[in-house]
C-alpha positions as CSV (number, residue, x, y, z in Angstrom):
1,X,-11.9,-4.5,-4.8
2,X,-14.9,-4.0,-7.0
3,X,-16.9,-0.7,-8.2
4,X,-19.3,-1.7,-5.7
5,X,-17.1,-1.2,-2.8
6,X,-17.7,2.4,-0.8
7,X,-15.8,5.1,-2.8
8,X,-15.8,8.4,-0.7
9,X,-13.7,9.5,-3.5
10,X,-11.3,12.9,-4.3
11,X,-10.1,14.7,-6.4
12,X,-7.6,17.3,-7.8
13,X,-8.2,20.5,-5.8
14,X,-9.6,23.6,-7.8
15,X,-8.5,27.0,-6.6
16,X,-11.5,27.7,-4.1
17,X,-10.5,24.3,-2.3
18,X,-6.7,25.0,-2.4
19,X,-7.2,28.3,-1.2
20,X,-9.7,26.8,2.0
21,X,-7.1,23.9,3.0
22,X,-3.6,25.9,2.3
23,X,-3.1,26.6,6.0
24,X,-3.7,23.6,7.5
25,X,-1.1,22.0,4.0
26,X,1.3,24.8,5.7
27,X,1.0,23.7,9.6
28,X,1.3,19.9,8.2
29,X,4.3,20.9,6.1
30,X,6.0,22.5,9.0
31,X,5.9,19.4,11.3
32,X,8.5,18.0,8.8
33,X,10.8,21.3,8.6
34,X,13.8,20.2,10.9
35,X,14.4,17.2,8.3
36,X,15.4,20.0,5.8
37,X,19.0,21.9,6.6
38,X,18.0,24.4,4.0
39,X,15.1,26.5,3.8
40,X,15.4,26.8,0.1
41,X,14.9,23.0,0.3
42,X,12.0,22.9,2.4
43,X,10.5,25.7,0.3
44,X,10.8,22.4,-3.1
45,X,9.0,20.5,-0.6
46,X,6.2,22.6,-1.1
47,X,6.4,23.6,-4.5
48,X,6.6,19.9,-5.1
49,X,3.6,19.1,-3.5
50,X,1.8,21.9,-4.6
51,X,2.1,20.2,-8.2
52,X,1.5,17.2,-7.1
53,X,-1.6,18.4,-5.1
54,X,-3.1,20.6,-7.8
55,X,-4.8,19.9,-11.2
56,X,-2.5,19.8,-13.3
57,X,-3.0,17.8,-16.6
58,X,0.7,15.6,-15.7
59,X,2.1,15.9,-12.5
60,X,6.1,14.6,-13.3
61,X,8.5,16.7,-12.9
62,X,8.9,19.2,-15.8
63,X,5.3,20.0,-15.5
64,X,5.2,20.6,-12.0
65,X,8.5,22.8,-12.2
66,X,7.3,24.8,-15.1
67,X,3.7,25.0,-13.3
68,X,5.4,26.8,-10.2
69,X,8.2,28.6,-12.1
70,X,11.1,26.6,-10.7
71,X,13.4,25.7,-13.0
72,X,13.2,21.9,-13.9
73,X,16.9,20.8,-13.3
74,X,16.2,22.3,-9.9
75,X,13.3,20.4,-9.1
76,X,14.8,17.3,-10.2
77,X,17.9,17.8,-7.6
78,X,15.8,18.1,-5.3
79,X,14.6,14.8,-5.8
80,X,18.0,13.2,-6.8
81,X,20.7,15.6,-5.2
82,X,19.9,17.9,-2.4
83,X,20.4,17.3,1.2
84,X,17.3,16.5,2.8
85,X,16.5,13.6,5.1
86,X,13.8,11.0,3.2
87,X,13.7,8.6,6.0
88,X,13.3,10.7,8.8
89,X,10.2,12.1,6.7
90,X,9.1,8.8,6.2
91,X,9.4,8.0,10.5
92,X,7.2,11.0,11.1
93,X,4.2,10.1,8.6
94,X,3.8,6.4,10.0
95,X,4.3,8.6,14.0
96,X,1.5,10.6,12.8
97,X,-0.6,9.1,11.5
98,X,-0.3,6.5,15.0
99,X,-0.9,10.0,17.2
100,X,-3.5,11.4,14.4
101,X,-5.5,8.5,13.1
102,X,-4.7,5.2,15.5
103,X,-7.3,2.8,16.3
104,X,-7.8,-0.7,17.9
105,X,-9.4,-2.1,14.6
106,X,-6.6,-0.7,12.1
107,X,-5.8,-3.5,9.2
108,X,-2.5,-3.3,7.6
109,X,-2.7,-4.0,3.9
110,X,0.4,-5.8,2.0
111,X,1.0,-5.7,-1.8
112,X,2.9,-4.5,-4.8
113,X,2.3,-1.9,-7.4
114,X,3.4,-2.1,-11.2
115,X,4.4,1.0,-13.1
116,X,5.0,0.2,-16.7
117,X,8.4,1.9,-18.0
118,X,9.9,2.0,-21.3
119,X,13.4,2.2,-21.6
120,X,16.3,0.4,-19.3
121,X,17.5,3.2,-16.9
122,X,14.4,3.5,-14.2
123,X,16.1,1.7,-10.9
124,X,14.7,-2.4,-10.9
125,X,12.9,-1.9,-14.3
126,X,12.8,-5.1,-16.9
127,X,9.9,-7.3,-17.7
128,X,7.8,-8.7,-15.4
129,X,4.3,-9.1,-14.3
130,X,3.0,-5.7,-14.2
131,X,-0.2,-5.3,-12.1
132,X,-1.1,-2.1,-13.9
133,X,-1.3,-3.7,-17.1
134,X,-2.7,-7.1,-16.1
135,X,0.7,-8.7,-18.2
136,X,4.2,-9.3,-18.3
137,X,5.7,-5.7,-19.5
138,X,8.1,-3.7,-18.9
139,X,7.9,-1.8,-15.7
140,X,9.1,-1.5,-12.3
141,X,7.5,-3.2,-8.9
142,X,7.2,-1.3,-5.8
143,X,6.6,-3.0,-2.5
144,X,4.0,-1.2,-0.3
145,X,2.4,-1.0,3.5
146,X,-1.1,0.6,3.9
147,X,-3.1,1.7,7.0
148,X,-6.5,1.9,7.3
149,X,-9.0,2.1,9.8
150,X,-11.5,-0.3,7.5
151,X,-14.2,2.3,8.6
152,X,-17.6,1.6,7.1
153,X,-18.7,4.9,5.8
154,X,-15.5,7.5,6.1
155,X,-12.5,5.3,5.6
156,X,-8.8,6.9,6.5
157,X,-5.8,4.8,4.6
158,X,-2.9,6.1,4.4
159,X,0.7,4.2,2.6
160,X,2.6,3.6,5.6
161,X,6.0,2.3,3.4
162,X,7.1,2.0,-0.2
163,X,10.5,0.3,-1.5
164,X,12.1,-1.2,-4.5
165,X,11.5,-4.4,-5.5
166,X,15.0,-5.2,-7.0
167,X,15.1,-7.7,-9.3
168,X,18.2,-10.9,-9.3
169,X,19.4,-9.3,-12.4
170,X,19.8,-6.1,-11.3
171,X,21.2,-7.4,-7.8
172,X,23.9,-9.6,-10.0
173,X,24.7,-6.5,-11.8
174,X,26.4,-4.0,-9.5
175,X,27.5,-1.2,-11.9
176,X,24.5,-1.0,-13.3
177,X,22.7,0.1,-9.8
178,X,25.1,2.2,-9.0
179,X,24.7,4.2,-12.2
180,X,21.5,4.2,-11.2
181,X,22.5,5.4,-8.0
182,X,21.3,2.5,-5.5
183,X,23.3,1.4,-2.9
184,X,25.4,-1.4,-2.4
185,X,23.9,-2.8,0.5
186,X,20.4,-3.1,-1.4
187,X,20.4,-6.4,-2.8
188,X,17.5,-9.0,-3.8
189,X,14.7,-9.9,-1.4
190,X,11.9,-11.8,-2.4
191,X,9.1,-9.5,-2.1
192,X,7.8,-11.1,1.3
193,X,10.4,-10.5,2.9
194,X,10.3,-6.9,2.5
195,X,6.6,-6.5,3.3
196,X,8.1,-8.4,7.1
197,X,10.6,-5.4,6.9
198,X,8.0,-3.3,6.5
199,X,5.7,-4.3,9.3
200,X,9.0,-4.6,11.5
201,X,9.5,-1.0,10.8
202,X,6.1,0.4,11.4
203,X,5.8,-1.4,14.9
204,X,9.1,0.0,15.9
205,X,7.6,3.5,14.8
206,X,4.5,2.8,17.4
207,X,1.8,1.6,14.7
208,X,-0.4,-0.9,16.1
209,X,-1.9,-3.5,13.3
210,X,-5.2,-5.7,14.2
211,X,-4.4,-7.3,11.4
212,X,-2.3,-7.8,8.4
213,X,-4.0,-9.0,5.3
214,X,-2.2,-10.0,2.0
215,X,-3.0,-12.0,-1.2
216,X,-1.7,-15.4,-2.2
217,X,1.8,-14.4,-3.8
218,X,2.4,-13.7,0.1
219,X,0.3,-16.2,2.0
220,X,1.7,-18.9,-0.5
221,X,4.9,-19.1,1.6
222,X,5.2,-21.0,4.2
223,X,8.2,-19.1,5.5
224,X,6.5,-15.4,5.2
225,X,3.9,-17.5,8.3
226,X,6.6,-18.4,9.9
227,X,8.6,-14.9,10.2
228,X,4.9,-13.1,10.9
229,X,4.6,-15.6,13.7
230,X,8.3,-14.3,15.1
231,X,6.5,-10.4,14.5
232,X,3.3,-11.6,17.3
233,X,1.4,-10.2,14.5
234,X,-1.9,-11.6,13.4
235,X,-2.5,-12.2,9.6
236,X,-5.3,-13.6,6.9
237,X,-4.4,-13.5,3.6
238,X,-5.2,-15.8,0.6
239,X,-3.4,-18.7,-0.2
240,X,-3.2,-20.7,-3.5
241,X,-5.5,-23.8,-3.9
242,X,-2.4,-26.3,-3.6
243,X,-1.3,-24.5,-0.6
244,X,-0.4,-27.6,1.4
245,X,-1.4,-28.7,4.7
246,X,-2.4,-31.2,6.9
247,X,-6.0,-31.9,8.6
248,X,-4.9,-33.6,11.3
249,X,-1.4,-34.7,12.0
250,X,0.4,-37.6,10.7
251,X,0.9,-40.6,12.4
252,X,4.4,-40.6,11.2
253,X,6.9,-38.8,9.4
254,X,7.1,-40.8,5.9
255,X,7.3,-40.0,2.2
256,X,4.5,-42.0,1.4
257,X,1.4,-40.6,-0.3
258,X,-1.1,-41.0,2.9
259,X,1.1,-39.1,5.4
260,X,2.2,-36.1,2.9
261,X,0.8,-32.8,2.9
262,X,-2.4,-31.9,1.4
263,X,-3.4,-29.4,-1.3
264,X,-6.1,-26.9,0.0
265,X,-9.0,-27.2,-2.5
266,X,-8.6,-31.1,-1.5
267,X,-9.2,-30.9,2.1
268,X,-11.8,-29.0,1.8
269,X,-13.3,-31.1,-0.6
270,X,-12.6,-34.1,0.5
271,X,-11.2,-33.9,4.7
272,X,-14.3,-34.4,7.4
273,X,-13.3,-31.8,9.0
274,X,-14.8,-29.9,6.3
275,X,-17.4,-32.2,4.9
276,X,-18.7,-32.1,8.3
277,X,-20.0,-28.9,7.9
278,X,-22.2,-27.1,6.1
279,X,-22.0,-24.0,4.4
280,X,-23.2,-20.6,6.5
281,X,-23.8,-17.7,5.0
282,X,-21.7,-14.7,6.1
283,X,-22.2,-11.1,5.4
284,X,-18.6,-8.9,4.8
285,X,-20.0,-6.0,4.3
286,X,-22.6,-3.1,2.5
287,X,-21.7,-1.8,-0.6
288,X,-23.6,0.0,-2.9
289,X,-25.0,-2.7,-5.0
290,X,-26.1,-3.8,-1.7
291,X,-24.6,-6.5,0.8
292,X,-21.1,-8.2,0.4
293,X,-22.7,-12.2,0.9
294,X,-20.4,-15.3,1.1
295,X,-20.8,-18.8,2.1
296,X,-17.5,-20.0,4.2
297,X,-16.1,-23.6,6.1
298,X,-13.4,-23.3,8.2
299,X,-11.3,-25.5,10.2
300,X,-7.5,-25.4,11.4
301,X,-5.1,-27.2,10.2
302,X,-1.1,-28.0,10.3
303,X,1.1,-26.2,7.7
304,X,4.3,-26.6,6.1
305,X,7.0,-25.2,8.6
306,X,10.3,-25.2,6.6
307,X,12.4,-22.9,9.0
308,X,14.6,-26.0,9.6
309,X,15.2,-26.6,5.5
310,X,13.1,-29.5,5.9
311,X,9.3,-29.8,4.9
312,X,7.4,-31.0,8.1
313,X,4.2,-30.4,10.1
314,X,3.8,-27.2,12.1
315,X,3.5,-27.4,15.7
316,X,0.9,-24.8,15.8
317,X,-2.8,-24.7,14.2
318,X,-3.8,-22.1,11.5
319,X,-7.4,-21.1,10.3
320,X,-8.0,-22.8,6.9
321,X,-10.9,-20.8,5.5
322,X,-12.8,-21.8,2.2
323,X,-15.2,-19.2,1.1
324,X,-17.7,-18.8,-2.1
325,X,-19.5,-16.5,-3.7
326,X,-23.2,-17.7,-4.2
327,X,-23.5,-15.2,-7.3
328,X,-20.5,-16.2,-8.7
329,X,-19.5,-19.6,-7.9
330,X,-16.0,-17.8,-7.0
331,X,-13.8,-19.9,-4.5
332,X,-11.3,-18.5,-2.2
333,X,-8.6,-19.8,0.1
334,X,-7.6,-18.2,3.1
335,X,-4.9,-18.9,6.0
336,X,-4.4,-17.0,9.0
337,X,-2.8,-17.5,12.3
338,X,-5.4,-16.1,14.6
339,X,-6.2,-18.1,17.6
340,X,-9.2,-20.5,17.7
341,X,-11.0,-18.2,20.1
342,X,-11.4,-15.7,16.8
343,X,-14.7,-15.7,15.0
344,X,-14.5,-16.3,11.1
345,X,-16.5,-13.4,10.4
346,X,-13.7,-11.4,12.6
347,X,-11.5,-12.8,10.0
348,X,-12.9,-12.6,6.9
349,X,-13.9,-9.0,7.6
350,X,-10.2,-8.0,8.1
351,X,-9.6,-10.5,4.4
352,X,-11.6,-8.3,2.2
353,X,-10.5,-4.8,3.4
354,X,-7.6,-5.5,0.7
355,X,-9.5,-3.5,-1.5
356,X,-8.6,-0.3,0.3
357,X,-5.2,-0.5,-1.3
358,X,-6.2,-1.0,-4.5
359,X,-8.6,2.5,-4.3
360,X,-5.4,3.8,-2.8
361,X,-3.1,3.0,-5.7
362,X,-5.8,3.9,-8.3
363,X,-6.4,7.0,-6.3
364,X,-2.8,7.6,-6.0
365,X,-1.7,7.4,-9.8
366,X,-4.6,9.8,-11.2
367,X,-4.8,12.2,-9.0
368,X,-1.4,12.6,-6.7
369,X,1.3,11.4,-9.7
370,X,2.2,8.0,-8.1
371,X,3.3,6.7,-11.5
372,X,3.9,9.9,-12.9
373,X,7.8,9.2,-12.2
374,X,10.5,10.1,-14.7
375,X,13.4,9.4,-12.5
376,X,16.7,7.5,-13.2
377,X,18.0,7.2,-10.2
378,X,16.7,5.3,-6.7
379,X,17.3,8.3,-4.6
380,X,14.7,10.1,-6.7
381,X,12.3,7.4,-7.7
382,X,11.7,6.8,-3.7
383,X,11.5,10.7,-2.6
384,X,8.7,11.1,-5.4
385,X,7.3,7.9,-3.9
386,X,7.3,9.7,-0.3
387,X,6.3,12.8,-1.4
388,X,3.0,11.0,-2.9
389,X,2.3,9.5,0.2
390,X,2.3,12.6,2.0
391,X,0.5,14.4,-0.2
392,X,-2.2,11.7,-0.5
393,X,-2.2,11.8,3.4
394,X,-3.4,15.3,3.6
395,X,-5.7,14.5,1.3
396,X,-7.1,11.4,2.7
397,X,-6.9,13.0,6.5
398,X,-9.0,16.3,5.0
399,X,-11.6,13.9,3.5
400,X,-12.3,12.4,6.9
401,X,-12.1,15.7,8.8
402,X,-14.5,17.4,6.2
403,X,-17.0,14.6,5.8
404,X,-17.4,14.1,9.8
405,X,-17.7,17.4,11.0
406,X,-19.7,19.1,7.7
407,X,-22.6,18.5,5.5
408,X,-21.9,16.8,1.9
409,X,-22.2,20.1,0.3
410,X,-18.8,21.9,2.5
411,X,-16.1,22.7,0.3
412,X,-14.2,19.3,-0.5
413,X,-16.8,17.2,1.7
414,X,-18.8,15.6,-1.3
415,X,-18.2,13.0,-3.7
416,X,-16.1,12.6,-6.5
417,X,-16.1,15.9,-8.4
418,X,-16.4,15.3,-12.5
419,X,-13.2,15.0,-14.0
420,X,-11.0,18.1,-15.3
421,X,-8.6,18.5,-18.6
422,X,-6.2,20.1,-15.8
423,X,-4.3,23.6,-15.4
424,X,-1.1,24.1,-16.8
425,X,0.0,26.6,-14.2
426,X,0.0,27.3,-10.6
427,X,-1.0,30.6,-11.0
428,X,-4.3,29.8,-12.2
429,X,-4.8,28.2,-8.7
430,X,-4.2,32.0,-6.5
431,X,-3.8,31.6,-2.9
432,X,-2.2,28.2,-2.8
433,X,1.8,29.0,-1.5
434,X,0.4,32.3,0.4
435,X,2.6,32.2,3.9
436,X,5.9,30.7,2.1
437,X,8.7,32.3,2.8
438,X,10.3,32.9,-0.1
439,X,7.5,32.3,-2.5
440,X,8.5,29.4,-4.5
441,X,8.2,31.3,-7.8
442,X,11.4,33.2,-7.5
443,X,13.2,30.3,-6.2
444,X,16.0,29.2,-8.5
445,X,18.6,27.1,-6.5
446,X,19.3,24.4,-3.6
C-alpha cells in the first residue's frame, strides 16, 4: 500500500459525532448482550469501547478507566478475569458482517502485525522481526484475517480474526505461558498454518472469500498451497524469486540439474513459455496520483508438492505471474491456484488489494488503540484485540453508510478530519453512554 492508494479515512469522534452515532453504537452493542451473564459486564463492554472509540490522547487501559470513571483494576478484569464469552463475540462479528456487508467480490487479506514491547511478561513477546518498526525488536506478532469488499470508492474492511503468534521458545517453556495465562493446548504453529485456521473458521461461520491474497512469507510454502487447495479456496499471493517450480514437467524423476525445480525469476527469464511473450500493460487500479499501471507475463507452471515429505512435481497447474512496474523497474512474483479460465487482470486485481490491511492496521493503532495494549496475560491481550475489531467495525460500517447515502459535508461523511491533542475525559464528550443502564460512571465492580 502506498499514500496514493484511496484513503476514505477516519478519525476519533468529537462530541457532536458521538452524540449523532451513540444509538446505533447501542443497538450494535446489544446484538452481543447474551454473550455477557452479567449486566455489570456488558455495561465494561461499553465503557471500554467508549474509550477506545473516543479521542482520547492514549487509549490503554488506565486512561480509558480514568476517562469513564471506572476504576482501573476493574477495567483490567474485565479484560483478564470476568466471565464473558470472547469467542462467541468473535462468531457474531465474522456472522455479521456476512448478513451486513457480504458480497460476491469480497477478498480476504492474510498477514501479521508487530507490536513492539519492552519488557518479558506480554504473552509471545521476544525479538523478532517487527513489522512496525521495519527491524528485529522486541515485540509481539499477531496473526490476522481481513475482509473487504475491495470497493473502488467506499471500501468496507473489517478484521475477521486475530491470534497469537507463539513463538518455539515460549511453546518449549510451559510455565512461563501459563504465568502468562495461555493455555496448554496453544502451542507453536508456523504462522501459515494459522492464517488456514483462520480461513477454516470464517467459512464455517458463513463468510464467503473470492479470494485470498497474502505476501511471500505465506505464498513461499509450498505446503500453505497445498492445505488452501484442501480449503477449495482460491488464492494469489506473492512468492519469493527462488520460489521453485517447473515450466513444463520433467521427463523423469532425477537429481540431476536439468530435471530439478526452477527458481522463479529464472523461468521467467529464461523458460519460452515466458520469452514467448511480450509484456502487456495492465491497469490495477485509480489512485490519486492517477492510475495503478503494470506490465505482467504469465504462464502456469508445476510446483513443489511436499505433502508426501518428498519434493516432487504437482499434479496440478498454478498461475506464475511476473509483473513490473514501468516507473520503477519494481519486479514481483506471484502464484495462485485459480483455474486457467481466470483472466490475469482478475488476478492481479484481487493481489494488490493487500493494501487494505495495512490502512487497517495503521488505522487501527492510531485511532482505535490496536497497540495500545498493556496486558500480561493472553486472555487480556486477545479481548483488547476483539474489542478493537469491533470497535473499528462500527466505525468502518458508519463510514460506508454515511458516505453512500449523504453528501461529503454530513456529520462523519468527509475526509480525514485534522488531527487532535485528545480529551482526557469522557465527560467532555456529553451524550455518548446516554441509554446505559447503569451509567458506567458509577460502576465499580464485575
Amino acid at each position: 500500500m502506498t499514500s496514493s492508494d484511496v484513503d476514505p479515512g477516519v478519525s476519533p469522534m468529537n462530541a457532536d459525532q458521538i452524540r449523532s452515532l451513540q444509538p446505533r453504537l447501542a443497538a450494535l452493542l446489544e446484538l452481543f448482550r447474551p454473550y455477557f451473564p452479567r449486566q455489570s459486564t456488558f455495561v465494561h463492554l461499553h465503557s471500554y469501547l467508549a474509550g477506545l472509540l473516543a479521542d482520547l490522547k492514549r487509549k490503554s487501559i488506565e486512561p480509558i478507566a480514568l476517562a469513564a470513571g471506572v476504576p482501573v483494576r476493574t477495567l483490567q478484569e474485565f479484560l483478564s478475569m470476568f466471565v464473558w464469552h470472547e469467542q462467541r463475540v468473535a462468531d457474531h462479528l465474522q456472522r455479521l458482517v456476512v448478513d451486513e456487508h457480504g458480497c460476491d467480490d469480497a477478498i480476504g487479506v492474510i498477514d501479521g502485525s508487530g507490536h513492539a514491547k519492552q519488557g518479558n511478561k506480554t504473552p509471545g513477546v521476544q525479538r523478532q522481526w517487527c513489522g512496525e518498526l521495519g527491524k528485529v525488536d522486541n515485540c509481539i506478532v499477531g496473526q490476522h484475517l481481513l475482509y473487504t469488499d475491495n470497493h473502488s470508492t467506499n471500501p468496507f474492511s473489517c478484521m475477521l480474526a486475530s491470534d497469537l503468534y507463539l513463538p518455539k521458545s515460549w511453546a518449549e517453556d510451559r510455565t512461563r505461558c501459563r504465568e502468562a495465562g495461555i493455555p496448554d493446548d496453544l502451542e507453536y504453529r508456523p504462522k501459515w498454518q494459522i492464517a488456514l485456521d483462520q480461513v477454516a473458521h470464517a467459512i464455517g461461520n458463513g463468510v464467503r472469500f473470492r479470494w485470498i491474497t497474502f505476501d511471500e512469507e505465506y505464498g513461499g510454502v509450498p505446503m500453505f498451497w497445498v492445505c488452501l487447495d484442501a480449503l477449495g479456496q482460491r488464492g494469489i499471493g506473492e512468492v519469493p524469486r527462488n520460489f521453485l517450480c517447473w515450466p513444463t514437467l520433467p521427463s523423469c524423476r532425477s537429481f540431476q540439474r536439468a530435471h530439478a525445480a526452477k527458481r522463479a525469476d529464472n523461468v521467467c527469464r529464461h523458460s519460452p513459455v515466458f520469452t514467448g511473450q511480450s509484456w502487456r500493460s495492465v491497469k490495477i487500479k485509480d489512485t490519486t496520483r492517477g492510475e495503478m499501471i503494470w506490465e505482467v507475463k504469465a504462464a502456469r507452471v508445476h510446483t513443489l508438492d511436499t505433502s508426501s515429505g518428498a519434493s516432487e512435481p504437482s499434479d496440478r497447474q498454478y498461475w506464475l505471474i511476473v509483473a513490473r512496474n514501468p516507473a520503477t523497474g519494481e519486479y514481483k512474483y506471484f502464484v495462485s491456484n485459480a483455474s486457467a479460465s481466470v483472466s490475469v487482470i482478475a488476478m492481479l486485481r484481487a493481489a494488490f488489494a493487500r493494501w487494505h490491511v495495512e490502512k487497517w492496521f495503521e488505522r487501527a493503532k492510531q485511532e482505535a488503540g490496536f497497540g495500545a495494549f498493556e496486558v500480561r496475560t493472553y486472555k487480556s491481550l486477545i479481548r483488547h484485540w476483539l474489542c478493537t475489531r469491533m470497535v473499528m467495525y462500527f466505525l468502518a460500517a458508519e463510514t460506508q453508510r454515511l458516505r453512500g447515502e449523504k453528501p461529503d459535508d454530513h456529520l462523519g461523511a468527509g475526509g480525514r478530519r485534522r488531527e487532535h491533542a485528545g480529551v482526557e475525559n469522557l465527560e467532555d464528550l456529553p451524550g455518548f453512554m446516554e441509554g446505559i443502564d447503569p451509567p458506567m460512571r458509577v460502576l465499580s465492580g464485575a
